[in-house]
N, C-alpha and C positions, 0 to 999 in steps of 0.2 A: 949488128945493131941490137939484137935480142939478148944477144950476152951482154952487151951495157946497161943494159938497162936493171938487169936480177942481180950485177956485182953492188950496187949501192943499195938497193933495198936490203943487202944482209948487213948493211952498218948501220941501221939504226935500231937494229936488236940486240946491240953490244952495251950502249946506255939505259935498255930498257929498265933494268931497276933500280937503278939511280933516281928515274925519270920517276917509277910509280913509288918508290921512297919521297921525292919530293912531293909528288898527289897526296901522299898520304898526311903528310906533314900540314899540307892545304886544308884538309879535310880537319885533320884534328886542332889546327887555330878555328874554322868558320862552325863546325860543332863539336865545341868542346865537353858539355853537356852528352851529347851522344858518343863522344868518344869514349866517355869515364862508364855508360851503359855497358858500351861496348867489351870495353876494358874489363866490367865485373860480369861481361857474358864468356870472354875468353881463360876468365880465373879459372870460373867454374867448371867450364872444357875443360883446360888443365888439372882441375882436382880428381873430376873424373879419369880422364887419364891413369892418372896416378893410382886411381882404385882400379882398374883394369890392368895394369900392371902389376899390382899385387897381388892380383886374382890369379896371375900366370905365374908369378914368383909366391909359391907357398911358404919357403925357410925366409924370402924376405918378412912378410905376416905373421908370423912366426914371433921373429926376432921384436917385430915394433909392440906386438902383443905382451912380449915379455918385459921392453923396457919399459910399456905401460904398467906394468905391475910391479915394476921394480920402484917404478914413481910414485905409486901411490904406499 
């Protein structure tokens, strides 16, 4: 009886990101305004990122330094 009961609680961790993809989707129609915040707070995660990665790759730094000056 204890083992029926724990086999269906693990199915409904199979749809779980379908499920908070749909939440999310919810969230971004009723604040859309907050979503586009959000959105220019996750750029800028991202850009950093990107500078922290370059910090660890120096020949990448390097190179983007060079085709900066090749640019100008």
């Amino acid at each position: 009886m204890h083992d029926r009961v724990h086999v269906p609680n693990k199915c409904p961790f199979q749809p779980f990101p379908f499920l908070w993809i749909f939440l999310l989707v919810i969230i971004i129609h009723s604040f859309f305004s907050l979503y586009l915040f959000y959105s220019l707070f996750f750029f800028s995660l991202y850009l950093f990122y990107q500078l922290m990665r370059q910090k660890y790759h120096p020949q990448k730094l390097c190179r983007k330094t060079m085709a900066i000056r090749e640019a100008y």
